[in-house]
ZAMARGU-4260 file (C-alpha; in steps of 0.2 Angstrom, whole numbers, plus 5000, padded with zeros to 4 digits):
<rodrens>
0) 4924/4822/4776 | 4941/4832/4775 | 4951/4825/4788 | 4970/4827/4796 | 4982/4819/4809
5) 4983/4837/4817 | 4973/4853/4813 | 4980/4867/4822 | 4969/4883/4824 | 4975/4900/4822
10) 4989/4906/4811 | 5001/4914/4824 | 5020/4912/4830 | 5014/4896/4841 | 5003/4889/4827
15) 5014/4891/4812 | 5029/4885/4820 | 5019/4871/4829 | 5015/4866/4809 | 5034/4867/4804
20) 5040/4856/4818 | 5026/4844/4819 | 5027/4842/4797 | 5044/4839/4800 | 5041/4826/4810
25) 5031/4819/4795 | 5016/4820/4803 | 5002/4827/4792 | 4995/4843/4801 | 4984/4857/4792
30) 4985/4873/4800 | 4967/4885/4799 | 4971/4905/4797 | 4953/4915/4797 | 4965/4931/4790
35) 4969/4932/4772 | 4987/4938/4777 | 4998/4938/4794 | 4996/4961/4792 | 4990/4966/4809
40) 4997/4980/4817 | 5003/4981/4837 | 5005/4963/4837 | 5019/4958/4847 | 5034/4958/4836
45) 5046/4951/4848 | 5059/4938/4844 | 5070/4935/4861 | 5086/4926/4859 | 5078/4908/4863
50) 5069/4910/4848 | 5082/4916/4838 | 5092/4902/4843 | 5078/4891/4839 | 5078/4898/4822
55) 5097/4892/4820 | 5092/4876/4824 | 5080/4875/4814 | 5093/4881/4798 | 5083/4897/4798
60) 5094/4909/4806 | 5101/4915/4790 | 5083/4921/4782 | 5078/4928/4798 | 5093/4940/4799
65) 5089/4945/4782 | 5073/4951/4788 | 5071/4971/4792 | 5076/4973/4811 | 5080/4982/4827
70) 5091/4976/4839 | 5085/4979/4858 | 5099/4977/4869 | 5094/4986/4885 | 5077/4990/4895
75) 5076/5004/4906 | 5065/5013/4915 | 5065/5030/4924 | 5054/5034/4939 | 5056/5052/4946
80) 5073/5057/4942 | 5079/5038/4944 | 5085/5028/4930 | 5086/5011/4931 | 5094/4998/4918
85) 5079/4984/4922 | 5088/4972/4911 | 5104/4971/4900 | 5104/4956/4886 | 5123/4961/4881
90) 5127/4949/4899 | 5117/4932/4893 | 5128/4918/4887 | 5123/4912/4867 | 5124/4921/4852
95) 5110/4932/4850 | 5113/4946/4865 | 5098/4957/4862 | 5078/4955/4858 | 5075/4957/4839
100) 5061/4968/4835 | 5052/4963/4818 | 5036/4963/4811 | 5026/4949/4815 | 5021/4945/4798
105) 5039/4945/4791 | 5042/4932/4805 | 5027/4921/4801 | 5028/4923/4783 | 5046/4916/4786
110) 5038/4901/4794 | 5024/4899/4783 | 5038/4897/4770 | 5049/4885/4776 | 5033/4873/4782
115) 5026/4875/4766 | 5041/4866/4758 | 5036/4850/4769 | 5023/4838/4760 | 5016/4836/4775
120) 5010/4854/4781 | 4995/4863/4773 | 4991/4880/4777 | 4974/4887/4774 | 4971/4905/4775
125) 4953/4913/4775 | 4947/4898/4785 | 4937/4903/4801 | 4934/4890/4811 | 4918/4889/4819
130) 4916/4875/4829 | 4920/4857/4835 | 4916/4838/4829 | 4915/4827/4845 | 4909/4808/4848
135) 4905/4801/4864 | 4914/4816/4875 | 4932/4816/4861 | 4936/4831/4851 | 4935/4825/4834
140) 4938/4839/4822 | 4932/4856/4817 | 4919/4864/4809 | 4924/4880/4798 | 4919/4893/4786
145) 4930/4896/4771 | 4933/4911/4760 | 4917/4908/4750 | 4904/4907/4765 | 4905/4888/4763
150) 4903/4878/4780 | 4915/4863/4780 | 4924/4849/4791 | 4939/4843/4796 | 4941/4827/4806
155) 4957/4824/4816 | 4965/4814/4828 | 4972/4830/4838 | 4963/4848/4837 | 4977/4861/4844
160) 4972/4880/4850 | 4983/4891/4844 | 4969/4906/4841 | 4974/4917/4855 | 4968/4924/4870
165) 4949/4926/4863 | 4951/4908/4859 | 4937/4901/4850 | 4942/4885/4851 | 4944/4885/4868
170) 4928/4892/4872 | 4919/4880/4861 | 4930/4866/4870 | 4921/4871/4889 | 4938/4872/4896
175) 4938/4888/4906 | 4952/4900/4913 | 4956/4906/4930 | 4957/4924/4927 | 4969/4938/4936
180) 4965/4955/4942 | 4974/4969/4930 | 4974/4987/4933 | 4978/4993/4916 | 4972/4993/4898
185) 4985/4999/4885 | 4985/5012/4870 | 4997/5008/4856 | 5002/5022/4844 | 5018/5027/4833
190) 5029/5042/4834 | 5038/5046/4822 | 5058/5048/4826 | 5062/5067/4819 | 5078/5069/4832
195) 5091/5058/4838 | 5089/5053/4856 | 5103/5042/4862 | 5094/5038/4877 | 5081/5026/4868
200) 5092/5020/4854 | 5093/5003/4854 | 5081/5000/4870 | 5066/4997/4878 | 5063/5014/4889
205) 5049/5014/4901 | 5044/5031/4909 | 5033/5033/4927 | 5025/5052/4928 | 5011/5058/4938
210) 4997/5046/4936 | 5005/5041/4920 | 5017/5024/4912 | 5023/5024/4894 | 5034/5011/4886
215) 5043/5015/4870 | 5053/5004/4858 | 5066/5009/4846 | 5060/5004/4829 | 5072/5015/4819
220) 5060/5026/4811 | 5048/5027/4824 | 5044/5023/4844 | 5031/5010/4845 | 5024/5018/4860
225) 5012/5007/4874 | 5004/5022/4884 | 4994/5013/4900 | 4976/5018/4906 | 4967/5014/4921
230) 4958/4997/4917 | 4940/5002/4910 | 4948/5021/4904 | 4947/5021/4887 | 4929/5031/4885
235) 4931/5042/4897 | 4949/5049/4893 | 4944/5050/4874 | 4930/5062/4880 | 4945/5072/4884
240) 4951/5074/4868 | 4965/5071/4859 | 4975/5088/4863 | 4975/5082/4881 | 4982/5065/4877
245) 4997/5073/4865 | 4999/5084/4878 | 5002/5071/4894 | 5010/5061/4883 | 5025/5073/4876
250) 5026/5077/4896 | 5028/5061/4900 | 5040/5059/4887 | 5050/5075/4883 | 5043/5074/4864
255) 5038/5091/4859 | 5022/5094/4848 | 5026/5091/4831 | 5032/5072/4837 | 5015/5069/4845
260) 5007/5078/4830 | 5011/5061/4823 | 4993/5058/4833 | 4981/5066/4820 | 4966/5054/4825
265) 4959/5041/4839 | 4961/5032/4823 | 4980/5031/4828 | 4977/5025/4846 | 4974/5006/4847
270) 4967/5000/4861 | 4973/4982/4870 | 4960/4979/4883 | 4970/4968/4894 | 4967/4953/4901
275) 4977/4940/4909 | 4971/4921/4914 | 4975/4903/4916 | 4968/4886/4910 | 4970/4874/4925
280) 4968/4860/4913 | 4975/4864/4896 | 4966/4850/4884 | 4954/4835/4884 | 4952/4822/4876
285) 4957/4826/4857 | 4961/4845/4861 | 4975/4856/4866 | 4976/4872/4869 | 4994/4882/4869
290) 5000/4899/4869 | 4988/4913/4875 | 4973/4899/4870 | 4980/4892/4886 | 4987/4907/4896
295) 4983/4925/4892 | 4996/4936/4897 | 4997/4953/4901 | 5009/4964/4890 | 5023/4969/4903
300) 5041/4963/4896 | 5034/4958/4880 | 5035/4940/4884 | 5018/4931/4877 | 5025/4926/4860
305) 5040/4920/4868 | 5031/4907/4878 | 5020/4903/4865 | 5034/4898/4853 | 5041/4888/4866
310) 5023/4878/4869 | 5025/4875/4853 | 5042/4866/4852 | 5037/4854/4868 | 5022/4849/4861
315) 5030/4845/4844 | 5043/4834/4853 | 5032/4828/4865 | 5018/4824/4852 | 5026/4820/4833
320) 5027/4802/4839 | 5010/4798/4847 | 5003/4808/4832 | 5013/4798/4822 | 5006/4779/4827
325) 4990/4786/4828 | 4987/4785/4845 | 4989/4803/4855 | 4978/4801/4871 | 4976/4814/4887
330) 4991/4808/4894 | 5002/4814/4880 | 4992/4831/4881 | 4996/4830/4900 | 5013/4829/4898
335) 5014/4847/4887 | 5005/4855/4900 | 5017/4847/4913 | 5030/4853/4904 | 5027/4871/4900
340) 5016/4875/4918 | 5033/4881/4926 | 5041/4892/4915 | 5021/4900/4914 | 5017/4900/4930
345) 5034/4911/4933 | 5031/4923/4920 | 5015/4927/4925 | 5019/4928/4944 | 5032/4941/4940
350) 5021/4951/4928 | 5008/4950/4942 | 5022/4957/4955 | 5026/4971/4943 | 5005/4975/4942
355) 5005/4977/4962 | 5021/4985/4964 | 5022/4997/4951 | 5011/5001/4939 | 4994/5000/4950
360) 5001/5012/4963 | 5008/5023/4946 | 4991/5024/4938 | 4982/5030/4956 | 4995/5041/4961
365) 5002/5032/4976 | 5020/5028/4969 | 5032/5037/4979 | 5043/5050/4966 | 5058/5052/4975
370) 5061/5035/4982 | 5061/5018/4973 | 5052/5002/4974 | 5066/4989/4984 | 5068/4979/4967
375) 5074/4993/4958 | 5086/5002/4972 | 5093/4982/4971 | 5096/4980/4954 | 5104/5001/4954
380) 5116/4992/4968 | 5120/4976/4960 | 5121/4979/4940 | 5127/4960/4941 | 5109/4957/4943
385) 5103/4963/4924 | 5108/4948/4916 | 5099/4938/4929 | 5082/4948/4923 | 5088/4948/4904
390) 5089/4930/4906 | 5074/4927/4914 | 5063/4937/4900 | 5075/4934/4885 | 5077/4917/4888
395) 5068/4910/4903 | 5065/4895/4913 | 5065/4878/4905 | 5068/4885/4888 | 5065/4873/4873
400) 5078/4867/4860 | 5072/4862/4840 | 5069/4842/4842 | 5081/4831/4831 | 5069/4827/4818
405) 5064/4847/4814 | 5085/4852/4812 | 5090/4856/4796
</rodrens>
């Protein structure tokens, strides 16, 4: 029998940098990746400035800015003929004034890296995890597949989810989530930039039409473009063809035809069926869950691996030293999920908020053109207000500071 202090499952932000922190701390934890490498596409690729600054802690904010990025300063979103700066991270106090947009797998192959020069992390890729050892009503480990086809174990004194909001783990575990109404599901794609458009450089622009919302993101060489849908749309508007979505699109969007020719196949458009949904009880006995294992969000402002990187530095504090004298029991566990409820709870309400008040009566075609929603005529009024809302999503409530033993 293989076997662990900690064996965290799933290979994304709030896994790997659960691993760094928590080997760090010497505590031996292994983490299980079912992927050969961290290359998915439309992943969130994110980094707000309470990561960032979390990385200079950490003595990886030099690496990091090595990296290939863009710098998102300002979000904006135009409804009608009204456009309105939502958020402007240029106002919030710190260093890093913007969201950094990289790819995921630079970001985790940065931490895989740096955890990978602590003896006591182990990362093992090509490993899916299957299901859960248990005595007497106590996780006890995990049962897994590796590359080969070969079926294994790994007993642990603490089994984390970390495998997202299609969790596995958590479904194995028999913890359950309350789940949220959502009146969208979301089609990713990439548009080429062929001409300069001072407008989105730099920003996150969000455009409301007739029945349609699209959000684009400067990458530098291309938009990476969420298109929404009416929950449950996807087969019926592919029916339509895809002349008709280039078409509503470059509308929507003033792209003209050889932009959205980038769109030469439903092979370009990926869908996100959204979800959204809260664990009222994130762990038992021997099992956590964190990230979108624990709260699935929905996509609006981007703010899902943010909260899953800060679950990951209060567990770490609150856990290295139970963990280490061998002795991490519900309590401890209780304490993480006493910890992070707020700062979820809050996101989540506000993303619900912007569901009702926007983008449901966008998508049905009852969202007034020619006069705005109150929140937005207040935040035209008072500009003072956009650092409150860039603080909010860039940074955000309770946000979590590299624990002593991890700074390097």
């Amino acid at each position: 029998m293989e076997r662990t202090t900690c064996c965290v499952v799933g290979g994304g932000p709030a896994g790997m940098m659960l691993g760094l922190l928590l080997a760090r701390a010497g505590v031996e934890v292994t983490v299980l990746e079912k992927h050969g490498d961290f290359l998915r596409d439309f992943r969130g690729d994110t980094v707000h400035p309470s990561t960032l600054r979390l990385l200079d802690e950490l003595g990886l904010g030099r690496r990091f800015a090595e990296l290939p990025a863009r710098r998102l300063e300002e979000m904006r979103i135009q409804i009608g003929r009204h456009v309105v700066t939502m958020a402007d991270f240029r106002r919030i106090p710190g260093r890093h004034k913007y969201i950094a947009m990289v790819p995921q797998w630079d970001f985790l192959n940065l931490l895989a890296e740096a955890a990978g020069a602590e003896p006591a992390f182990t990362l093992r890729m090509r490993t899916a995890v299957t299901g859960l050892r248990g005595e007497r009503g106590r996780v006890t480990g995990v049962r897994y597949v590796d590359e080969d086809g070969s079926p294994g174990e790994i007993a642990a004194d603490l089994v984390v989810a970390c495998d997202g909001r299609d969790s596995l783990v958590r479904r194995e575990s028999g913890l359950r989530p309350d789940w949220f109404e959502v009146p969208m599901d979301v089609w990713n794609v990439r548009i080429p930039v062929r001409r300069a458009d001072s407008a989105r450089e730099g920003r996150v622009f969000a455009r409301v039409g007739d029945r349609q919302v699209a959000v684009t993101m400067d990458r530098g060489e291309y938009y990476q473009t969420s298109y929404l849908i009416p929950k449950g749309g996807d087969p019926e508007l592919r029916a339509r063809g895809l002349r008709s979505f280039r078409d509503r699109l470059g509308e929507l969007l003033d792209w003209d035809a050889e932009m959205t020719g980038a769109i030469t196949s439903w092979e370009d458009v990926r869908l996100l069926e959204v979800t959204m949904g809260r664990l009222p009880r994130w762990y038992r006995d021997g099992l956590l869950c964190i990230g979108d294992a624990a709260h699935i969000m929905s996509p609006v402002g981007g703010v899902g691996v943010n909260l899953a990187v800060q679950d990951a530095v209060a567990a770490a504090r609150i856990l290295a030293g139970p963990l280490r004298r061998g002795a991490v029991g519900p309590a401890d566990l209780a304490r993480v999920q006493k910890r992070r409820r707020l700062p979820v709870a809050v996101a989540q309400k506000a993303q619900l908020g912007e569901h009702e008040m926007l983008l449901r009566p966008a998508l049905e075609g009852t969202l007034g053109a020619d006069r705005l929603p109150v929140p937005f005529r207040v935040l035209r009024r008072l500009p003072v207000l956009r650092a409150v809302t860039a603080y909010l999503g860039g940074v955000g409530l309770r946000p979590e500071h590299a624990p002593a033993f991890a700074r390097r």
